[in-house]
N, C-alpha and C positions, 0 to 999 in steps of 0.2 A: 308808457308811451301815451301822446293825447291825441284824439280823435276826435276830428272835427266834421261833423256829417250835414249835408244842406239836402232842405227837404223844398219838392216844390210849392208853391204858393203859400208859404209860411213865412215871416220875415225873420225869425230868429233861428239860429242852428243850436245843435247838438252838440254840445261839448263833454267830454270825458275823462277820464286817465285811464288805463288797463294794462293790465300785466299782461297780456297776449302778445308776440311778438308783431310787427308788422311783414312779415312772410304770411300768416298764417289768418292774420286780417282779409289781406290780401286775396289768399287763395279763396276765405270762406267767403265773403260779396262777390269776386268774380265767379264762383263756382254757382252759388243764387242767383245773378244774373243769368247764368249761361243754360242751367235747367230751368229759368220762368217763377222759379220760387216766387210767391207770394209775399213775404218778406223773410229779415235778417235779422237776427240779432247779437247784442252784445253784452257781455257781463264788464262792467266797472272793478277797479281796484276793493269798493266796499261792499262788493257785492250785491249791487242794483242792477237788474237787466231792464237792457231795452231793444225795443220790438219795431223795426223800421219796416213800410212797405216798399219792398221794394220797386213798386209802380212810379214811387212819389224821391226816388234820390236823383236830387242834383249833383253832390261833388261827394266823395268821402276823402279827408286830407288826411295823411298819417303824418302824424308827428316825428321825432326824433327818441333812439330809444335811448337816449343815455339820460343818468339823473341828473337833474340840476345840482349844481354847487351850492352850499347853505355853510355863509359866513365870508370870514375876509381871506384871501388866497395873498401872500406874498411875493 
């Protein structure tokens, strides 16, 4: 699934892929928002995490969880 996250006063966003469901995205930023956490993070497909404050998020988009098709479909 791709994860699209906008941070304030930054002009570019956070793009991703992760095997993490979007249920569970979900639950774990609105769960940091709702105790004040400090920030959020996330582990990627390759295994790269990152570290957002959660002071500074503008939108987080979830993606779609299904894979792309690769090649010609008849």
């Amino acid at each position: 699934m791709e994860i699209r996250i906008g941070i304030i006063n930054t002009g570019r966003e956070l793009n991703f892929e992760t095997s993490t469901s979007a249920d569970e995205v979900r639950t774990q930023v609105t769960s940091a928002l709702e105790q004040n956490a400090a920030h959020v993070s996330f582990i990627d497909v390759k295994g790269n995490s990152y570290i957002v404050p959660t002071a500074n998020l503008a939108f987080v988009e979830l993606g779609t969880e299904e894979s792309r098709r690769v090649g010609f479909v008849a």
